[in-house]
C-alpha positions, 0 to 999 in steps of 0.5 A: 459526482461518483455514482455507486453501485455494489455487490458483497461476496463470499460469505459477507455479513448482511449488517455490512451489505445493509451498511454499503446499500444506505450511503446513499450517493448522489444518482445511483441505480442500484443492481438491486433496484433493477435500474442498471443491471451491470450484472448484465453487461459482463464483467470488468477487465483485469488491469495489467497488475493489481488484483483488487481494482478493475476499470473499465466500461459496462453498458456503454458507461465508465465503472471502476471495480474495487475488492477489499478484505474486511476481516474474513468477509470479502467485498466487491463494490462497483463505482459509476465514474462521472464528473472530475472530484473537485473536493475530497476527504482523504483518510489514508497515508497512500490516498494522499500519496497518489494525489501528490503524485498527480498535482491535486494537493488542492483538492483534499479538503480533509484529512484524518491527522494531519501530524502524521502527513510528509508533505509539507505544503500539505502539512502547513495548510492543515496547521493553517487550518485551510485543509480540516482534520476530521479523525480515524476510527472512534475520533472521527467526527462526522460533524467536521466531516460533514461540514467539509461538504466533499464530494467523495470521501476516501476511508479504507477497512481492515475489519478491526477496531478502527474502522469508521467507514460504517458511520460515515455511510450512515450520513449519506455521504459518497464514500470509496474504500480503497485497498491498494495496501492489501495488493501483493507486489509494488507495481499492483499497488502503484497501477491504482493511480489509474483510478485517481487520475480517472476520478479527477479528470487527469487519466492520460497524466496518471497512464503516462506516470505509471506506464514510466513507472513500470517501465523503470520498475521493470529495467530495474529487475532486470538489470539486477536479475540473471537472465533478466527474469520478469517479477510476479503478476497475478494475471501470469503463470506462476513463477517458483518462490522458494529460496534455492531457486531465488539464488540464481537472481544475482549473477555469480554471488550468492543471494543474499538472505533476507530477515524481516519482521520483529518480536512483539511479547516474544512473537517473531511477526513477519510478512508471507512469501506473497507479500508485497515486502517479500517481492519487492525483495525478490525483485530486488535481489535479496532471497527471502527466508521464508519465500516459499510460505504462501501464508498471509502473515507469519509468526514465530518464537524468537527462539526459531528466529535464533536458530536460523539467525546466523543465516540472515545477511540482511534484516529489513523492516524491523517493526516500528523501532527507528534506532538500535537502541530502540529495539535493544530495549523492546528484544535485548536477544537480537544482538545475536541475530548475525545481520544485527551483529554485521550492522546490516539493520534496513528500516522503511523510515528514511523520509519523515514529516514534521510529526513524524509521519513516515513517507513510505506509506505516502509518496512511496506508493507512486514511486516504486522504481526508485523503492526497489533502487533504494532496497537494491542498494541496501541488500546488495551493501552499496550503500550506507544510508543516504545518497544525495545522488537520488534527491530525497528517494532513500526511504531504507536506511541503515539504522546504525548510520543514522 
């Protein structure tokens, strides 16, 4: 069983501190209660990458730290680390991910919907109806959740509409937020897990994935960067972004320019230049339009869009749309963006499940060598679409292929 132990800072609000102090799980000493002060015992140690998780031991015992952006609030949780989980609620896309990646498809007894799930093992046995789907946000149903008598439950927070985690503390049961999707580069969001390979007994399994999983991440970059320069880490000295200095990354061509985003009632959405999108980017030898941003999320009109458009070489990630067709009929204006003009159009939705869940925000999260592989060949124009050749890692595609 997970002990828990928190903290909330940065101005939190006291209903979410009252919240997080009721889920009530099985053994804690809270700091407030004056039974284990970790408080005393010094602070966690960074990991090599992620900024939102820390592990390590305080007062002689295991504990893993996790920070989380809800809304404008920041929380930071301790977690006492115990006996391997035997059964676990998964409500996220990449929670499912990591587990895959370590061979414990059997322990998630639930999940939030299962049409939206890649694997098809998994995906056939919430069918069956062996793993339960319990809902997200106002759909989730605690008497289903209840009755799958997990261990932990896995559930995340955004600060909107949707989140749940409120409700399910108020039933006392041991909950984890995780926040792997807020880490800014694809080896940060990769080293989390660490943390599932520590909660189910399988750590030197998970060191040895990820330490391969850097190693081939870093050989990547460095095989496609001039000079062999080394990608962002946010316990490293900081590194220039913007887009000049960006072109010396590929060796005597020029770097290809990056567009990412899409237009929503006529507002151009796209991610910051410290983004996780924007340095798996970098890393894979694409310059960013908007490297040198330092803001969280972008917008702008579609009409600044159209004035830098004959710039953009490559256009990645275009919102939620699949086909041409698609995003013709949501912005008919994009067909003088010169990367759609040139048919260098890269979505993320390659590998879909049964019910159309989209295996970038499942498997992905523990691959990210074979993610930047992939997204090399796509701005470098090496490849068209699929390649047989890497066996199902081909989460980017062209949409114009297929």
């Amino acid at each position: 069983m997970l002990n828990f132990c928190g903290k909330m800072v940065m101005g939190a609000a006291f209903g979410l501190f009252m919240a997080f102090s009721a889920f009530g799980l099985s053994g804690c000493k809270s700091e407030a209660g004056g039974d284990v002060k970790t408080a005393d015992c010094g602070e966690l140690p960074a990991l090599e990458f992620s900024e939102n998780l820390k592990m390590g031991k305080l007062c002689g015992e295991d504990y893993a730290e996790i920070r989380s952006i809800v809304g404008r609030d920041t929380l930071i949780k301790r977690f006492k680390l115990g006996a391997p989980l035997k059964r676990v609620v998964a409500l996220s896309s990449s929670q499912v991910g990591y587990m895959l990646r370590l061979g414990l498809r059997d322990r998630i007894v639930a999940v939030g919907e299962g049409r939206y799930l890649v694997d098809s093992l998994l995906y056939a046995r919430v069918a069956a109806g062996e793993v339960a789907e319990v809902g997200n946000g106002p759909t989730l149903s605690l008497e289903k959740l209840m009755a799958t008598k997990p261990d932990l439950v896995f559930d995340f927070a955004t600060g909107g509409g949707m989140d749940d985690y409120e409700r399910i503390g108020a039933i006392g049961l041991s909950l984890m937020l995780t926040s792997e999707w807020q880490e800014r580069t694809p080896l940060a969001k990769a080293e989390w897990i660490k943390l599932f390979g520590r909660l189910f007994g399988v750590e030197a399994l998970a060191d040895s994935i990820f330490e391969q999983s850097k190693n081939a991440y870093l050989q990547a970059v460095d095989g496609g960067v001039a000079g062999g320069q080394h990608l962002d880490s946010p316990h490293k000295s900081a590194q220039d972004d913007t887009i000049p200095h960006s072109t010396s990354y590929i060796p005597h061509t020029p770097c290809p320019r990056v567009l990412v985003g899409m237009s929503y009632g006529g507002v151009w959405h796209a991610p910051g230049g410290k983004s996780f999108t924007a340095q798996l980017i970098k890393d894979a030898g694409g310059c960013y339009l908007w490297a040198a941003d330092t803001n969280q999320d972008l917008q702008f009109s579609l009409e600044e869009i159209l004035q830098v458009a004959d710039s953009a070489d490559v256009w990645v990630n275009p919102g939620m749309f699949a086909t041409v067709e698609d995003l013709l009929m949501a912005e008919p204006r994009i067909k003088y963006i010169r990367a759609f003009k040139e048919k260098r159009v890269y979505q993320n939705d390659g590998i879909k499940g049964a019910g159309g869940g989209n295996d970038f925000f499942e498997s992905a999260v523990a691959y990210p060598a074979e993610i930047l592989t992939n997204l090399r060949l796509c701005i470098q124009n090496s490849t068209n679409g699929a390649d047989s050749t890497r066996k199902g890692f081909d989460w980017y595609h062209n949409i114009f292929i297929f």
